[in-house]
The first five atom37 places (N, CA, C, CB, O) and aatype in JSON, in Angstrom:
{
  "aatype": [20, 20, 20, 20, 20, 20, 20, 20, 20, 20, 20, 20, 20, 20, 20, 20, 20, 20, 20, 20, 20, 20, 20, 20, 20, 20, 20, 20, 20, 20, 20, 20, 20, 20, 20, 20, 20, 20, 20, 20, 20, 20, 20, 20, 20, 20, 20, 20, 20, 20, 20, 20, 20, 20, 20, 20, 20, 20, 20, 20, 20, 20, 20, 20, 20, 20, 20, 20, 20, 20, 20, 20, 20, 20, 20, 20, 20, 20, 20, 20, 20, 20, 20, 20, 20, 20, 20, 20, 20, 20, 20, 20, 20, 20, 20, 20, 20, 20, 20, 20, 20, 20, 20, 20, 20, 20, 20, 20, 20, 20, 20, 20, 20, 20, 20, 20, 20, 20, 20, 20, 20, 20, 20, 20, 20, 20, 20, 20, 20, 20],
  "atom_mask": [
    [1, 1, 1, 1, 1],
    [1, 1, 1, 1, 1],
    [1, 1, 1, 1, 1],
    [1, 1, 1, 1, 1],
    [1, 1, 1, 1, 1],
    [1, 1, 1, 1, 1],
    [1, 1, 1, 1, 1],
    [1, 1, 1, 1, 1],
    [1, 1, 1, 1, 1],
    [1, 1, 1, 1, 1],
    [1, 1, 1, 1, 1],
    [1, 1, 1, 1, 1],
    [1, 1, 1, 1, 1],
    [1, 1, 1, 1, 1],
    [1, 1, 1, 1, 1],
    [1, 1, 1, 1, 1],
    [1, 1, 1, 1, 1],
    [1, 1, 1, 1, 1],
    [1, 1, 1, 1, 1],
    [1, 1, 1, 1, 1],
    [1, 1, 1, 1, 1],
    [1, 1, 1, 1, 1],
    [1, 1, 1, 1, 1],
    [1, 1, 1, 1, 1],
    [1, 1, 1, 1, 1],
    [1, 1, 1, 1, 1],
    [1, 1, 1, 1, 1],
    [1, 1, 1, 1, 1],
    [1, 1, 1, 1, 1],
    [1, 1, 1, 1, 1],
    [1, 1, 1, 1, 1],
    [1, 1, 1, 1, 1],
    [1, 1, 1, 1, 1],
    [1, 1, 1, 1, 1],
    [1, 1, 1, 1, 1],
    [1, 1, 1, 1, 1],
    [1, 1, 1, 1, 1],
    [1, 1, 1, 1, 1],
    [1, 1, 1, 1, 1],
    [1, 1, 1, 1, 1],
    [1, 1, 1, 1, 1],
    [1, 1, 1, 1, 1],
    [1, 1, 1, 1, 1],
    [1, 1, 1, 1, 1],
    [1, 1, 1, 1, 1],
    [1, 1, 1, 1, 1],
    [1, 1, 1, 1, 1],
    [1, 1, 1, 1, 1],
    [1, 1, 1, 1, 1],
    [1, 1, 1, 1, 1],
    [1, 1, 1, 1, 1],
    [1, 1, 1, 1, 1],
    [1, 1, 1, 1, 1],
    [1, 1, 1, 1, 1],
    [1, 1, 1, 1, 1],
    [1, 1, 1, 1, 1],
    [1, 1, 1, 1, 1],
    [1, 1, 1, 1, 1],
    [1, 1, 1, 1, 1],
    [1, 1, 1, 1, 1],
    [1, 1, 1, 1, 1],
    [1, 1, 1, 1, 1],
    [1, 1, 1, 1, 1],
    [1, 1, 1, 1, 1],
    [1, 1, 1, 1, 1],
    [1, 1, 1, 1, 1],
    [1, 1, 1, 1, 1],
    [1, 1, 1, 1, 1],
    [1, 1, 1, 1, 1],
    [1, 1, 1, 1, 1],
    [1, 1, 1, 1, 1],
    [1, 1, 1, 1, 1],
    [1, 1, 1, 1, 1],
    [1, 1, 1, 1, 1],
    [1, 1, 1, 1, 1],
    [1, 1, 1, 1, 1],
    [1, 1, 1, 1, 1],
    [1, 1, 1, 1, 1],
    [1, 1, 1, 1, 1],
    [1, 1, 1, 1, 1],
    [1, 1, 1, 1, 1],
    [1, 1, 1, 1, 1],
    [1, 1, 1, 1, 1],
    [1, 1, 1, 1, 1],
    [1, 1, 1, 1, 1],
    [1, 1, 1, 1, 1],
    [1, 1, 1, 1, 1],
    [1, 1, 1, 1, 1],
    [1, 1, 1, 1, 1],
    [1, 1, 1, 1, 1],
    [1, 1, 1, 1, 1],
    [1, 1, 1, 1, 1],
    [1, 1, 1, 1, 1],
    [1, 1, 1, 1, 1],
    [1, 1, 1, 1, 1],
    [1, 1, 1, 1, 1],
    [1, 1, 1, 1, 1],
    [1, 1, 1, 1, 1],
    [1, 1, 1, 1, 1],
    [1, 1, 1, 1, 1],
    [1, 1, 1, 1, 1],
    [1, 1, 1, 1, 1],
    [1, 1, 1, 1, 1],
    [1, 1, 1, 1, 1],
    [1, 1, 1, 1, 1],
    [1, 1, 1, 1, 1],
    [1, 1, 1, 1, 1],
    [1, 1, 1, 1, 1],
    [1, 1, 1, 1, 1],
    [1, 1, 1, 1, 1],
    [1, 1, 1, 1, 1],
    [1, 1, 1, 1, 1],
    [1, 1, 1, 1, 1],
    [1, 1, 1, 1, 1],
    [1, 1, 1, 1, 1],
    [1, 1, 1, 1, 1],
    [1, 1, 1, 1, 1],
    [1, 1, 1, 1, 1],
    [1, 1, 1, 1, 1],
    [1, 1, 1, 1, 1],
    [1, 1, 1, 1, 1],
    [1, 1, 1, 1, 1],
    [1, 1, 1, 1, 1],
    [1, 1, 1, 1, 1],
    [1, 1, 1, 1, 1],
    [1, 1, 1, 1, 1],
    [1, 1, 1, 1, 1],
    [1, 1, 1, 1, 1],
    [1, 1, 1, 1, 1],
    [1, 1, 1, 1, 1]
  ],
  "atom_positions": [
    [[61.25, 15.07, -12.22], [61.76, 13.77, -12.56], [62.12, 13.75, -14.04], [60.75, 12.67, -12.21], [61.33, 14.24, -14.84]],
    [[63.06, 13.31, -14.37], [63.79, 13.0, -15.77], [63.6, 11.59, -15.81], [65.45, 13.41, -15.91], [63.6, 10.69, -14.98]],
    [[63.27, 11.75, -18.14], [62.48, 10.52, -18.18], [63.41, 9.34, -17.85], [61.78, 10.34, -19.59], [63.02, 8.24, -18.25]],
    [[64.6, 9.4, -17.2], [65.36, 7.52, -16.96], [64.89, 7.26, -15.42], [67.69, 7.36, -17.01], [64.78, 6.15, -14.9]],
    [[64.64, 8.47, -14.82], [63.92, 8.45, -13.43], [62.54, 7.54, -12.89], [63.52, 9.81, -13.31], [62.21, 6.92, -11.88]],
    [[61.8, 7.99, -14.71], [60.26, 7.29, -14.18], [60.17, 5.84, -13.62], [59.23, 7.2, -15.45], [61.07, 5.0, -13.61]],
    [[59.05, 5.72, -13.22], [58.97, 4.73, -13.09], [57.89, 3.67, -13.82], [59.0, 4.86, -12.05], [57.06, 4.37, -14.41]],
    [[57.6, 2.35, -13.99], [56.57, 2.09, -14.42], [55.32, 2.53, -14.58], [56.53, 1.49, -14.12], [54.63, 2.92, -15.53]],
    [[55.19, 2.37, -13.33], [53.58, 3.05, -12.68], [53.74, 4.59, -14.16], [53.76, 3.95, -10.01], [52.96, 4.91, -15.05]],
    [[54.45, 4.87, -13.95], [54.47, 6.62, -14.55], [54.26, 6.58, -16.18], [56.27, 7.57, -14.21], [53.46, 7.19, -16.89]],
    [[55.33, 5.56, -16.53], [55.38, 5.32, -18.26], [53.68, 5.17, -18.48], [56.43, 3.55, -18.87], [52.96, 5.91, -19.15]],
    [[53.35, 4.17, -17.81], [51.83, 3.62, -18.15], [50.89, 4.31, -18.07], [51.37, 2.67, -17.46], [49.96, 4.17, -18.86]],
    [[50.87, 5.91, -16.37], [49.91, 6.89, -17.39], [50.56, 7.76, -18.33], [49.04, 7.88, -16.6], [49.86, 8.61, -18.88]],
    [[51.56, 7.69, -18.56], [51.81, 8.71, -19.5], [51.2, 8.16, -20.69], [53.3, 9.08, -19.66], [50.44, 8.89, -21.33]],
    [[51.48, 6.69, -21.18], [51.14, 5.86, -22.13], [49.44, 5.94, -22.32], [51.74, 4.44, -21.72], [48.81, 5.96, -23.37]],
    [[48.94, 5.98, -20.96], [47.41, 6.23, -21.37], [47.04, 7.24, -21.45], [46.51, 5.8, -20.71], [45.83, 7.28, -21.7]],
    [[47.69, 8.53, -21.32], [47.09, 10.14, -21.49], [47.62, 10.45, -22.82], [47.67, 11.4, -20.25], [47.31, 11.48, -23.42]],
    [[48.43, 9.54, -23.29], [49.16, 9.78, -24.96], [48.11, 9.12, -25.66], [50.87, 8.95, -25.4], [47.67, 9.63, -26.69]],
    [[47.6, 7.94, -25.17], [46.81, 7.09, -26.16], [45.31, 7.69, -26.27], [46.76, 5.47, -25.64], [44.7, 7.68, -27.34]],
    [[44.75, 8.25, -25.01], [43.58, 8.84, -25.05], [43.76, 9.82, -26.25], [43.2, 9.46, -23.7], [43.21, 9.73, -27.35]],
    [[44.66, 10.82, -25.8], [45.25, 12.03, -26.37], [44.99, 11.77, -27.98], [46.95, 12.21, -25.91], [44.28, 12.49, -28.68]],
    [[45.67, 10.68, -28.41], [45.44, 10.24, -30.04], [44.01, 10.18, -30.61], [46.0, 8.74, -30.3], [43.47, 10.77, -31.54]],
    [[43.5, 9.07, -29.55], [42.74, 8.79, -30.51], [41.2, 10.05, -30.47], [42.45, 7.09, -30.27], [40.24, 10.09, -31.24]],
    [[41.51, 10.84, -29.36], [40.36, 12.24, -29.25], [41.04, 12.84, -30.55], [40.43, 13.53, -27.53], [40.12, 13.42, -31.11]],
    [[42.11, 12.98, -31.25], [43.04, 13.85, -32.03], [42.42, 13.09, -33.7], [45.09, 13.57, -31.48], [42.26, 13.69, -34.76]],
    [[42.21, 11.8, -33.45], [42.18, 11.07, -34.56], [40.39, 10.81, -35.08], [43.08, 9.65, -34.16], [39.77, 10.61, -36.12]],
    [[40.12, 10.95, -33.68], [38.26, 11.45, -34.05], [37.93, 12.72, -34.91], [37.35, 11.91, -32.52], [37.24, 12.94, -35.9]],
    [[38.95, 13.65, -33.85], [38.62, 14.81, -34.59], [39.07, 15.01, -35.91], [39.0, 15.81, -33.96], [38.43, 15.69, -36.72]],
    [[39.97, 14.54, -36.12], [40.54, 14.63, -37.86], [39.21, 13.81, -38.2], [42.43, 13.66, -38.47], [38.22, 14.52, -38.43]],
    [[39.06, 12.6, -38.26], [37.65, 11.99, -38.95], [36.35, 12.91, -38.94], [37.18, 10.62, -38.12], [35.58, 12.85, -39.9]],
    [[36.12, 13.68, -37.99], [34.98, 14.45, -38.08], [35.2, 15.53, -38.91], [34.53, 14.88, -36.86], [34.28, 15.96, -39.61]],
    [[36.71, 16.2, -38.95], [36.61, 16.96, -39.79], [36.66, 16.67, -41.54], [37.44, 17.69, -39.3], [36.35, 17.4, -42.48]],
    [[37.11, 15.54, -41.5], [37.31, 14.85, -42.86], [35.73, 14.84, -43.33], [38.1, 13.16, -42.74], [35.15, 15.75, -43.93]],
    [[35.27, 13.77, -42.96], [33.73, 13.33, -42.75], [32.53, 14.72, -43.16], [33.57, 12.84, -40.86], [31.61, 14.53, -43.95]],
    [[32.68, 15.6, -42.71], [32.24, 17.15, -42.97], [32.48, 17.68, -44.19], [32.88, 18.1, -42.12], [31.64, 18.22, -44.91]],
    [[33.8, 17.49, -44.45], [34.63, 17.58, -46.3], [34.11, 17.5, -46.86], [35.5, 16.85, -47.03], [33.39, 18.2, -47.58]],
    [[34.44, 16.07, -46.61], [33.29, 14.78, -47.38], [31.86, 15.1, -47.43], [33.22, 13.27, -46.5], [31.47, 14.67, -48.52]],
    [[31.15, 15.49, -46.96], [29.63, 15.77, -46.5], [29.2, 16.53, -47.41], [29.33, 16.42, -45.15], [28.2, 16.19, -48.04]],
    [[30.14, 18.23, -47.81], [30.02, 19.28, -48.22], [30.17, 19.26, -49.73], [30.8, 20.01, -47.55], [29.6, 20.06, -50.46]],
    [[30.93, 18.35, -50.11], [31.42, 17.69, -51.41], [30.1, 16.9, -51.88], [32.84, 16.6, -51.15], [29.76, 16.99, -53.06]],
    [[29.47, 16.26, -51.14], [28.8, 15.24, -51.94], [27.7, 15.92, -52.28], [28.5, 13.9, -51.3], [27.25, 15.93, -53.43]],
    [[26.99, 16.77, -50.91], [26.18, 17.92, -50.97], [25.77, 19.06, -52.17], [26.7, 18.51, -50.09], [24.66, 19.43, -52.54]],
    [[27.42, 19.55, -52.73], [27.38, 19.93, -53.84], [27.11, 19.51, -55.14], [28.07, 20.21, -53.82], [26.44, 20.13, -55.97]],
    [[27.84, 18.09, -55.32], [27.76, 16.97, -56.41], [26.28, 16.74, -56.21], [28.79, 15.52, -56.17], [25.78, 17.32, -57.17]],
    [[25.38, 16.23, -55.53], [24.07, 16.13, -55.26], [23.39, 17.29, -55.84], [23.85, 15.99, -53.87], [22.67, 17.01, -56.8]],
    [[23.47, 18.91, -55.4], [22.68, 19.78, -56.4], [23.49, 20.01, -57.82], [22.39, 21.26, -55.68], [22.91, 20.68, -58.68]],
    [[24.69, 19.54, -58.07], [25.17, 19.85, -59.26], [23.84, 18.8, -60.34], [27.09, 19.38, -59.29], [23.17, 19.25, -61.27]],
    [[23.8, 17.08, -59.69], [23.25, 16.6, -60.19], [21.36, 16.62, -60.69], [23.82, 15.92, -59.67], [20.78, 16.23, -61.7]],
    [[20.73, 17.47, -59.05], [19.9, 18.34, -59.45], [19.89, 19.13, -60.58], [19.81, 18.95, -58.67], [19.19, 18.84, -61.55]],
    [[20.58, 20.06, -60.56], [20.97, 21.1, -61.63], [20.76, 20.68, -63.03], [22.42, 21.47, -61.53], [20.04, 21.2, -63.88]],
    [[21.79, 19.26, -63.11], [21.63, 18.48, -64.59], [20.31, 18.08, -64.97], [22.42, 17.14, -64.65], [20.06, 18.02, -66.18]],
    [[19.33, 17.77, -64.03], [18.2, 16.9, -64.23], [17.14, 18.08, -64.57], [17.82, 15.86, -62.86], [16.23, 17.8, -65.35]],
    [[17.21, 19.13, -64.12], [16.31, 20.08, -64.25], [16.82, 20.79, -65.39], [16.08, 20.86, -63.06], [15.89, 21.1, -66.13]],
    [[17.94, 21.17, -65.81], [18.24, 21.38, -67.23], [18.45, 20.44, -68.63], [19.24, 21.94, -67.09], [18.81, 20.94, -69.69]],
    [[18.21, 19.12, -68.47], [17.24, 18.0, -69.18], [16.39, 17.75, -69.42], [17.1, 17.28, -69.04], [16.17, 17.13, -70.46]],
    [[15.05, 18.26, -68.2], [13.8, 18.67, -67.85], [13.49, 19.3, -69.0], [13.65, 19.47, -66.64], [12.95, 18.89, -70.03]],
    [[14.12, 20.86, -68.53], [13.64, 21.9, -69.63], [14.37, 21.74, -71.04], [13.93, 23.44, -69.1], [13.76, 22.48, -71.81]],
    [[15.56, 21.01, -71.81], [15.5, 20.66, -72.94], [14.74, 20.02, -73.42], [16.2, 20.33, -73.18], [14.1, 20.45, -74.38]],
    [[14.52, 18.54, -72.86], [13.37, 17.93, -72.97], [11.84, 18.96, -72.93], [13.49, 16.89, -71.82], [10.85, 18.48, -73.48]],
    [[11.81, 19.41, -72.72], [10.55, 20.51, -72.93], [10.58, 21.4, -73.93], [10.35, 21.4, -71.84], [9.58, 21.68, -74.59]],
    [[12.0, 22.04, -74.17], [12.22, 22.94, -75.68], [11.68, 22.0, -76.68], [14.0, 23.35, -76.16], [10.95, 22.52, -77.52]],
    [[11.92, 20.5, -76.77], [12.5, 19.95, -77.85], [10.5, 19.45, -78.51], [14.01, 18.43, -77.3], [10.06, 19.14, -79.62]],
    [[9.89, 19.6, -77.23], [8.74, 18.98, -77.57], [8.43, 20.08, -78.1], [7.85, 18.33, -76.64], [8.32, 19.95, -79.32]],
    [[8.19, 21.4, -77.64], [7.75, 22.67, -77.89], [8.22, 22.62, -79.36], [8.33, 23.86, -76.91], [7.35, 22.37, -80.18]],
    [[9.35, 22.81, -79.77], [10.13, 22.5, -81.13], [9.05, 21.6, -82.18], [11.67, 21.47, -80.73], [8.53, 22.05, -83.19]],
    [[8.89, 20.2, -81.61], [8.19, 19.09, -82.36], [6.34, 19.72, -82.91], [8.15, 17.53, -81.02], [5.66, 19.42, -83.89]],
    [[6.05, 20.74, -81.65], [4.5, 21.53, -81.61], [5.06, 22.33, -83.37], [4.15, 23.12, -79.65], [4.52, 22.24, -84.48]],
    [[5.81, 22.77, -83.11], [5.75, 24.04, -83.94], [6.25, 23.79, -85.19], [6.5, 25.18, -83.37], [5.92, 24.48, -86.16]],
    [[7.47, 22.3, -85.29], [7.69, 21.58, -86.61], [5.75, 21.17, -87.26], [8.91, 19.81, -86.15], [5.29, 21.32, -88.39]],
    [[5.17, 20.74, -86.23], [3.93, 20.16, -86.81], [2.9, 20.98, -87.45], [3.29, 19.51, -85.86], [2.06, 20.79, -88.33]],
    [[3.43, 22.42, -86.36], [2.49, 23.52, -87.12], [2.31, 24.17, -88.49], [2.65, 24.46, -86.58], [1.54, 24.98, -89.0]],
    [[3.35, 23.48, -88.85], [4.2, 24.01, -90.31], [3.28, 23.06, -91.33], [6.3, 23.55, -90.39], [3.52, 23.19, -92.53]],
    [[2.24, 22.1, -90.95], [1.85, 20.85, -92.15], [0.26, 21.05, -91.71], [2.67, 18.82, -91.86], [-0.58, 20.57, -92.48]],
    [[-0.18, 21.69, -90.59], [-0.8, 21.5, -88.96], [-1.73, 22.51, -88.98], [0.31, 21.74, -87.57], [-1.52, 23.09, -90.04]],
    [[-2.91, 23.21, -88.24], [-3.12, 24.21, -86.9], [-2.31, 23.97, -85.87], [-4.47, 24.13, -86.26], [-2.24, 22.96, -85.17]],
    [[-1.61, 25.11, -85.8], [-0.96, 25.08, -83.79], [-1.51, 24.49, -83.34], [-0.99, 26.2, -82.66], [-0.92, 23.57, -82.78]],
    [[-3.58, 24.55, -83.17], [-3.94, 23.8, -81.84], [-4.17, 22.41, -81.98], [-5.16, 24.33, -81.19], [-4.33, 21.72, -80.97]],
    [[-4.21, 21.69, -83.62], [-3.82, 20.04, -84.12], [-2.96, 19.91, -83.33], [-3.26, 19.61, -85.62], [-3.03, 19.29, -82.27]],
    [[-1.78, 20.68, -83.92], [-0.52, 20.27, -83.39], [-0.16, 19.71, -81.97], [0.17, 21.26, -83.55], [0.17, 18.56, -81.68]],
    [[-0.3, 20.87, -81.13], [-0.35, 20.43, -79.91], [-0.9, 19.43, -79.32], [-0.63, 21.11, -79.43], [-0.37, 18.75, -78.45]],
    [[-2.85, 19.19, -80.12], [-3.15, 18.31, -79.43], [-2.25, 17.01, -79.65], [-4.44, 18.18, -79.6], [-2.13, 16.11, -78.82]],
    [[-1.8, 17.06, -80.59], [-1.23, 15.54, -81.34], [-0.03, 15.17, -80.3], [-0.48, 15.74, -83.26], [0.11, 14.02, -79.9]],
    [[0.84, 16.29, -79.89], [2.21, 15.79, -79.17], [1.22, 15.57, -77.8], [3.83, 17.12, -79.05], [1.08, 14.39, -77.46]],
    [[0.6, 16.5, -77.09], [-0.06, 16.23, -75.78], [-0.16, 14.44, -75.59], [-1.72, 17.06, -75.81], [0.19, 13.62, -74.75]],
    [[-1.11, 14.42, -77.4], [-1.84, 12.93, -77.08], [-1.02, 11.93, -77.0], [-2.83, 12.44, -78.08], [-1.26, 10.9, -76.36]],
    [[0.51, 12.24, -77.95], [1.0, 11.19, -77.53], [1.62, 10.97, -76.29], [1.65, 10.92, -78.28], [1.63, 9.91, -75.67]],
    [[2.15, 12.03, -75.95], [2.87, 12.67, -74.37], [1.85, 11.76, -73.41], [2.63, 14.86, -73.99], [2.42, 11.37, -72.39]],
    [[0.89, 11.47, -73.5], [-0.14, 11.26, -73.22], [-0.55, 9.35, -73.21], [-0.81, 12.23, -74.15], [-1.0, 8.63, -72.32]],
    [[-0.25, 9.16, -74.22], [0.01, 7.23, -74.29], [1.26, 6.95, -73.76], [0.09, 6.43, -75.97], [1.22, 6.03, -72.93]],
    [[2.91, 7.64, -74.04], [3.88, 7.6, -73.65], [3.51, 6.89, -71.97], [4.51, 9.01, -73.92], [3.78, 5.74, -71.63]],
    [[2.66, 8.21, -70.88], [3.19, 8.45, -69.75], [2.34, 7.32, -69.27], [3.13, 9.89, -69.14], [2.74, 6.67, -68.3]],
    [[1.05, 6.97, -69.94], [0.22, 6.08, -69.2], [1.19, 4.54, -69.85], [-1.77, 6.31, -69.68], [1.06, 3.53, -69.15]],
    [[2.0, 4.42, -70.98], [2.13, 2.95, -70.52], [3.34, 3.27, -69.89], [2.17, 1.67, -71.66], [4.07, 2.28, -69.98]],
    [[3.9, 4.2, -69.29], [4.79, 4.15, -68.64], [4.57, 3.7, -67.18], [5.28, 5.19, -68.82], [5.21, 2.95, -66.45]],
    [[3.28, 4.53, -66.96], [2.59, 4.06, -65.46], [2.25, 2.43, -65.13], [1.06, 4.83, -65.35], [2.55, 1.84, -64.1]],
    [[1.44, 1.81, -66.47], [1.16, 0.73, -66.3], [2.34, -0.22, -66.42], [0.19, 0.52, -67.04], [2.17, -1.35, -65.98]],
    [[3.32, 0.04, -66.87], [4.51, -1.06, -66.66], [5.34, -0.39, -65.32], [5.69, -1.22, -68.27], [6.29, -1.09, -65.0]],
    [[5.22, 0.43, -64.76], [5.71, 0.66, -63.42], [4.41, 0.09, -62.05], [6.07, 2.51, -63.4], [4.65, 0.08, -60.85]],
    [[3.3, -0.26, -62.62], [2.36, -0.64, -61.9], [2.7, -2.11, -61.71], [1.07, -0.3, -62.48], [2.76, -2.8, -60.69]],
    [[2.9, -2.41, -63.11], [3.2, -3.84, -63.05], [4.12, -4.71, -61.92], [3.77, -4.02, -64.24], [3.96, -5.66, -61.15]],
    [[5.39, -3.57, -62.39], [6.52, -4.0, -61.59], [6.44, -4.24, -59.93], [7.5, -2.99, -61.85], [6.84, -5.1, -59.14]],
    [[5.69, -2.97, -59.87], [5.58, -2.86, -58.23], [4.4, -4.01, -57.4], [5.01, -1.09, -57.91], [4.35, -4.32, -56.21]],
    [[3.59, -4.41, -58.47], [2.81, -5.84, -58.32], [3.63, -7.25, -58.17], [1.94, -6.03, -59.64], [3.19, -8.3, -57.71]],
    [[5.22, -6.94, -58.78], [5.54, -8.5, -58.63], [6.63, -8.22, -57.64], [6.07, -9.46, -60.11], [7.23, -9.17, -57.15]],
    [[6.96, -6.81, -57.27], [7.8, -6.65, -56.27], [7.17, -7.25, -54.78], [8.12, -5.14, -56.26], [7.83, -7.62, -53.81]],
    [[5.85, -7.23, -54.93], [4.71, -7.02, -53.18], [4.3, -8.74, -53.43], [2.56, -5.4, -53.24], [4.17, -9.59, -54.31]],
    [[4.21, -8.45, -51.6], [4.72, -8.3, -50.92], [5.98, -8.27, -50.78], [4.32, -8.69, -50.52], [6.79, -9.0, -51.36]],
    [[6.26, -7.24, -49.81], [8.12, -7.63, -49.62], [8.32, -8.97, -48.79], [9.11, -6.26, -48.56], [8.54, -8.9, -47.58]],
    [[8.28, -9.73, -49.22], [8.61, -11.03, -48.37], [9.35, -12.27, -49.45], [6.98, -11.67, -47.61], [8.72, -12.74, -50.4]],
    [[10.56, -12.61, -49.14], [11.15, -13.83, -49.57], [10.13, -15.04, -49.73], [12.21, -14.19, -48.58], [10.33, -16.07, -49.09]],
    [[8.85, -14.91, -50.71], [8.22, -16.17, -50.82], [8.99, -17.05, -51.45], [7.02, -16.13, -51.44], [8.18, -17.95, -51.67]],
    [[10.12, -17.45, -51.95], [11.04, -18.45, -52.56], [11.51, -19.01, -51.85], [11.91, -18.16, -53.26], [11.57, -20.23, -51.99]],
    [[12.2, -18.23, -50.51], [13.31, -18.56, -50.03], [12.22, -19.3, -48.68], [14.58, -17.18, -49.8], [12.34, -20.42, -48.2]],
    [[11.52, -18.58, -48.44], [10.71, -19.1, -47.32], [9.49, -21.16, -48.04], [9.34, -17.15, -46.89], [9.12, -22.11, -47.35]],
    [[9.38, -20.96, -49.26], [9.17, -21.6, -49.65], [10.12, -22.76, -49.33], [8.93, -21.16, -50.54], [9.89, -23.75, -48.63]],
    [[11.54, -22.34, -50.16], [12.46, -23.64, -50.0], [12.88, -23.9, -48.76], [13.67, -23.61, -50.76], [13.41, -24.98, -48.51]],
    [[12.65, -22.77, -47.64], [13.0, -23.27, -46.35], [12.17, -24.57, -45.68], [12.86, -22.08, -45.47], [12.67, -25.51, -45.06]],
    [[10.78, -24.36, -46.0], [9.98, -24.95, -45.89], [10.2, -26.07, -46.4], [9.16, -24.46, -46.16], [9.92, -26.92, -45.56]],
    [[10.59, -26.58, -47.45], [11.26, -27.58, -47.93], [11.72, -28.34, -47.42], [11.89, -27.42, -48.46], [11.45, -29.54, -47.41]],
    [[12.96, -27.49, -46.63], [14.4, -28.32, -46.13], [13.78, -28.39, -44.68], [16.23, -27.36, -46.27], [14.56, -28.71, -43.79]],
    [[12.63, -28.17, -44.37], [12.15, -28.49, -43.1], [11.81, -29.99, -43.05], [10.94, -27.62, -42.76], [12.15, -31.05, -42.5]],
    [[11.02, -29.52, -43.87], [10.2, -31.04, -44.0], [11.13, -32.11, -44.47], [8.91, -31.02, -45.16], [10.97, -33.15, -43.83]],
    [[12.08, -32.18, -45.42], [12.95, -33.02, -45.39], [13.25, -33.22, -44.43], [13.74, -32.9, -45.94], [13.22, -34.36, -43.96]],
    [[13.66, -32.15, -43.78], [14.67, -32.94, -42.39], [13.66, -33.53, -41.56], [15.68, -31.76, -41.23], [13.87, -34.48, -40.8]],
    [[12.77, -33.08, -41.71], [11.68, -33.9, -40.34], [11.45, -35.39, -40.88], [9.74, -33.03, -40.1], [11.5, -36.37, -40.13]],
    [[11.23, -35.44, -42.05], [11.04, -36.66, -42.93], [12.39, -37.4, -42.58], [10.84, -36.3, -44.67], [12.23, -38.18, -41.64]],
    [[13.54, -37.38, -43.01], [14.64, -38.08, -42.43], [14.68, -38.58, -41.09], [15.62, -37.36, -42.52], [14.92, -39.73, -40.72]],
    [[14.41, -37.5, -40.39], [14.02, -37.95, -38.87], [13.92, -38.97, -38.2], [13.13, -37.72, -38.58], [14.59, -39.63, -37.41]],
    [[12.23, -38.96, -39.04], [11.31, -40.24, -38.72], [12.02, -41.69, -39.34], [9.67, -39.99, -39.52], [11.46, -42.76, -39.14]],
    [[12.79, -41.64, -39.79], [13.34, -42.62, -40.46], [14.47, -43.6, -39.82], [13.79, -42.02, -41.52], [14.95, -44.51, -40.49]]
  ]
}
């Protein structure tokens, strides 16, 4: 049959074995895109590893550096203790203001919002009665 031959019935599966046809065609491009994408971010992700752990260890030269500037006025083992100790106040008020935080974060629960709901309850019940 030649296509001026078809008939309805015919256009319409052809129309649905074309349309299936696409959009299996148009998944698969997304899956393969999506994978790209995946492999890319994957990389960018240990690149950004990479950065943090070679910040790490500058940040570690630089203290080592600060030991051995001190040793120069110092004993090495002054020295050290002195950066340790402060390394040492640094990390604990670092802890206690991350303690803090996570105290006014808890519970996870909208007490404001559940508060003012509570509110607009009682108003409305109050109107109610009225």
């Amino acid at each position: 049959m030649n296509d001026k031959a078809k008939t309805t019935a015919d256009l319409i599966g052809d129309l649905s074995q074309q349309l299936t046809q696409l959009v299996r065609d148009e998944m698969r491009l997304a899956t393969l895109e999506l994978a790209r994408k995946g492999r890319r971010a994957g990389f960018g992700a240990g690149l950004f590893g990479a950065a943090g752990l070679a910040a790490f260890f500058g940040g570690a030269t630089l203290i080592a550096a600060l030991v051995l500037a001190l040793a120069l006025v110092m004993p090495a083992w002054a020295a050290a203790c002195l950066v340790a100790g402060v390394l040492f106040v640094v990390a604990a008020i670092l802890g206690l203001t991350g303690k803090r935080q996570v105290e006014r974060a808890t519970p996870l629960k909208p007490e404001q919002t559940i508060e003012s709901v509570k509110a607009d309850v009682d108003e409305v019940k109050a109107r109610a009665r009225r």
